[in-house]
C-alpha atoms as one frame of an Amber mdcrd trajectory, in Angstrom:
protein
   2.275  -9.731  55.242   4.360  -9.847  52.508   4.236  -6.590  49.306   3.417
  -9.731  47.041   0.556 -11.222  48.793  -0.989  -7.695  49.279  -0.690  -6.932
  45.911  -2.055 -10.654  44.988  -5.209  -9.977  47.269  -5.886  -6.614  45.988
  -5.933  -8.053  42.585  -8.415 -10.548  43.651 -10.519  -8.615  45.333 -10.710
  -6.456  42.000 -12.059  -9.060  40.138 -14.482  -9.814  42.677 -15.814  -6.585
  42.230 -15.743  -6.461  38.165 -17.927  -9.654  38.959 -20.210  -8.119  40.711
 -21.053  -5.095  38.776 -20.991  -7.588  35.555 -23.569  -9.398  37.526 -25.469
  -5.726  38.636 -25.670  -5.004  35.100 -26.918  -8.323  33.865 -29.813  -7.849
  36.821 -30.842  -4.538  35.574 -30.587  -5.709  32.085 -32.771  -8.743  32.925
 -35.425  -6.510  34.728 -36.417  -4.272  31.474 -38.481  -6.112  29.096 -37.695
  -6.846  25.811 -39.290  -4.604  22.984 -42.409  -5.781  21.298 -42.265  -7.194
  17.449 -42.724  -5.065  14.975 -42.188  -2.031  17.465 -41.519   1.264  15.604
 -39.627   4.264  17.007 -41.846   6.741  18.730 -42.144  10.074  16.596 -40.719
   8.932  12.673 -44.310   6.806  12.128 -47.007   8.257  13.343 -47.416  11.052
  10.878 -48.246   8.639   8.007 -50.581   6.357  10.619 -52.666   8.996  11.971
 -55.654  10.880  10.111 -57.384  13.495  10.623 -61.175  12.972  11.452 -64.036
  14.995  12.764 -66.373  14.615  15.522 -69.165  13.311  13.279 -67.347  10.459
  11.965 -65.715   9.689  15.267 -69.874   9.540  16.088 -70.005   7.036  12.814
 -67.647   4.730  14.227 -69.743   4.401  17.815 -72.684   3.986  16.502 -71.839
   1.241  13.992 -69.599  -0.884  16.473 -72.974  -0.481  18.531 -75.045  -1.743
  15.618 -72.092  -4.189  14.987 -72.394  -5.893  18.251 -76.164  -6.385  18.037
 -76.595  -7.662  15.007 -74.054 -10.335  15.341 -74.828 -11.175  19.117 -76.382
 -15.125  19.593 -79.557 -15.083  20.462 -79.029 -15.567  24.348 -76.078 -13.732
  24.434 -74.746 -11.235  26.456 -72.145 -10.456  24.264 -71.570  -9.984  20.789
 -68.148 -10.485  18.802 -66.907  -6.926  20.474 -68.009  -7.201  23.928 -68.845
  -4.543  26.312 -65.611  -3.931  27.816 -64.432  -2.858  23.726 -67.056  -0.356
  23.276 -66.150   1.591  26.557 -62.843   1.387  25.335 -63.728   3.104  21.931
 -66.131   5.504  23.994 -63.045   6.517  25.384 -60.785   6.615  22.451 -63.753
   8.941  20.977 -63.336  11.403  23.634 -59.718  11.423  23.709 -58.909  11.388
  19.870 -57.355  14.489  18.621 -59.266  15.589  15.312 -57.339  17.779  14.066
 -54.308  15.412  13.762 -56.026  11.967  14.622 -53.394  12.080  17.542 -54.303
   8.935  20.053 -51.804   7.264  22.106 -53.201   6.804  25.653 -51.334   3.920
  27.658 -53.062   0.972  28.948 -52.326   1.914  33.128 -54.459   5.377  31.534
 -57.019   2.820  29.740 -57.618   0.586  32.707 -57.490   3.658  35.376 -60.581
   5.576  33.123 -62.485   2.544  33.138 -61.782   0.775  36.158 -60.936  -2.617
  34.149 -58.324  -5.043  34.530 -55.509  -4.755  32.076 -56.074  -8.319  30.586
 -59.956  -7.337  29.834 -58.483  -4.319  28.354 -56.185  -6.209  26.054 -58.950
  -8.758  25.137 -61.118  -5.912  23.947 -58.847  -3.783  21.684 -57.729  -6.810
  20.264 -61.748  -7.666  19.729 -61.641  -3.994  18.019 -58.688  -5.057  15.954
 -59.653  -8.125  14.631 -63.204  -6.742  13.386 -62.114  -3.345  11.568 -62.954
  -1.041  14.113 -59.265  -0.315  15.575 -55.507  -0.208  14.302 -52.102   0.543
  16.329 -48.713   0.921  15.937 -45.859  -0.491  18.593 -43.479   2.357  19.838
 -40.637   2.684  21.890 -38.089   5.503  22.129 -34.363   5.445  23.675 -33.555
   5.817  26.863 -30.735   6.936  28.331 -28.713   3.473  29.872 -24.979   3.267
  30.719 -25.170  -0.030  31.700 -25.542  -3.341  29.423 -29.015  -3.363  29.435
 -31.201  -2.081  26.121 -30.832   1.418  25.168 -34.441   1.690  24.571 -38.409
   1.056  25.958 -41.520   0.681  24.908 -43.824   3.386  25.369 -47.998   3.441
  24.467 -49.429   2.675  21.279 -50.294   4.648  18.393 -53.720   4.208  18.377
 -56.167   4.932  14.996 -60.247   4.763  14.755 -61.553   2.644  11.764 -65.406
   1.104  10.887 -65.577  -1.699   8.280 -67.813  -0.870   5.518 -70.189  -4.415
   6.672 -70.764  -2.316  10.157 -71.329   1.081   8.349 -73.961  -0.594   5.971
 -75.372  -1.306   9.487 -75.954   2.824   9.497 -78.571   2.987   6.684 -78.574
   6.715   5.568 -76.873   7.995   8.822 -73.849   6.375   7.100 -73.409   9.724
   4.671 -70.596   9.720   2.218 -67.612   8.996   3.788 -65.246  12.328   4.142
 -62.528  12.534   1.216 -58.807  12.532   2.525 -57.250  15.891   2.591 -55.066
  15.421  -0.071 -58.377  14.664  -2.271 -59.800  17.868  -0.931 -56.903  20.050
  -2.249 -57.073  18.279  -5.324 -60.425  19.096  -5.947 -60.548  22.370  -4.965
 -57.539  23.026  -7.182 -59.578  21.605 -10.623 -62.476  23.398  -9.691 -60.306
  27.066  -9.542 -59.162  25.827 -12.868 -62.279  25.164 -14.280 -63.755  28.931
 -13.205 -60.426  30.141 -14.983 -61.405  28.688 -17.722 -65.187  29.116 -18.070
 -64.536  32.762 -17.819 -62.703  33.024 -21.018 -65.324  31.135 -22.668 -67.808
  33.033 -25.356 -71.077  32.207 -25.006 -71.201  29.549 -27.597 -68.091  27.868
 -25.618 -70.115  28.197 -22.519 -73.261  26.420 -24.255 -70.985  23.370 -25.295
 -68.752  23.347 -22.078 -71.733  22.565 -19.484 -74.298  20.814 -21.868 -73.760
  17.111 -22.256 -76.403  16.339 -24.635 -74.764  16.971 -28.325 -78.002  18.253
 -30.138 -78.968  21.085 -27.730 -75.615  21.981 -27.198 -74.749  22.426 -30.899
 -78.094  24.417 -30.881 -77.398  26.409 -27.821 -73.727  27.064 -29.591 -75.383
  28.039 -32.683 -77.519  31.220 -30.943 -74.850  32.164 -28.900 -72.582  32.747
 -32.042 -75.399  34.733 -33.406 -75.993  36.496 -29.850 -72.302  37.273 -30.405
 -71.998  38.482 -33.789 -75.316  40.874 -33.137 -73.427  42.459 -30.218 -70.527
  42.712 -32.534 -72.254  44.850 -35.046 -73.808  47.100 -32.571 -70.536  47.832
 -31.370 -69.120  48.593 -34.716 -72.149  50.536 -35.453 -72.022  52.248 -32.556
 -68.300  53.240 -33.225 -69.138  54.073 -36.782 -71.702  56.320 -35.601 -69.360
  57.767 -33.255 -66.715  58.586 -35.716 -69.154  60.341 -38.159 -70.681  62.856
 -35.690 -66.296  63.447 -35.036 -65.730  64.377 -38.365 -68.737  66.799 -38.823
């Protein structure tokens, strides 16, 4: 055999390979699925999605889906608008919510393992929970590391986030409470009632009178004897000075 045709064959043989791998990458490619719409990278959204919550409103929200599910079940029913399957899931959710950071992100092979349901009975029910007010989630995914051709990224659980809509929590009656104020409220209050104390303690007695009494006539009149409450503490102080200076000077 000729240099030529060696060099001919080893060229083709090259581009057989350079096939093949084009072909391996295309495979793997093929084999990771394609990100979900409106999927949002794992770690930059969740911190404006989740809420913190506390174990009596996470106790709200079960009990009102509960309530929710009777009320609106047919008579003959077995099932209501939520289902059975959904209120497992948001038993579970309940116990795994974080409520200091409203942290919840379990994956649906976790979901389906806990309750020993199929994953498309899983599905159906959070998206039960979503459609009537009593769940919310965000898509993730994160990168991955991928020399090939394939995506440089995968989708990873859920962002998950607890809700009741105010036609199940009228359901509650007086266990319903007042609902707890965001944090940012919180501060806010907090901060005008430390301004308020500030202030009140500067106030004279007739300022006092017209600062906390709404009605105009007893205010003015409550003003009125704390200027002379005032004035007689005044004089007794200057009398009392007077005095003082007198028994000085003899």
């Amino acid at each position: 055999m000729t240099t030529g045709m060696t060099a001919t064959r080893g060229r083709f043989f090259q581009r057989i390979d350079s096939v093949i791998d084009d072909a391996r990458a295309e495979g793997h490619a093929k084999e990771r699925p394609p990100l979900r719409r409106n999927s949002r990278r794992a770690g930059s959204c969740e911190a404006s999605f989740w809420r913190g919550t506390s174990r009596q409103d996470v106790r709200k929200v079960l009990m009102a889906a509960q309530k929710y599910e009777r009320a609106n079940r047919a008579p003959g029913k077995r099932n209501g608008p939520l289902g059975g399957i959904a209120l497992e899931v948001l038993a579970l959710f309940a116990n795994l919510v974080n409520f200091r950071s409203g942290r919840l992100d379990p994956s649906l092979d976790y979901i389906t393992d806990k309750l020993r349901r199929s994953r498309d009975a899983v599905v159906r029910a959070l998206k039960a929970l979503r459609e009537h007010g009593f769940l919310d989630w965000l898509r993730r995914f994160e990168p991955v590391p991928n020399d090939g051709r394939g995506p440089q990224v995968r989708q990873v659980s859920n962002a998950y986030r607890l809700s009741v809509p105010k036609r199940a929590l009228a359901l509650l009656g007086r266990w319903a409470g007042r609902p707890t104020l965001p944090d940012d409220d919180q501060a806010a209050r907090a901060d005008r009632a430390a301004l308020e104390a500030q202030h009140v303690a500067t106030l004279d007695l007739a300022g006092f009178a017209t600062f906390h009494i709404e009605d105009s006539d007893l205010a003015k009149a409550l003003a009125q004897m704390g200027k002379a409450i005032d004035l007689r503490e005044s004089a007794k102080q200057t009398e009392s000075q007077s005095t003082s200076c007198s028994y000085t000077g003899s």
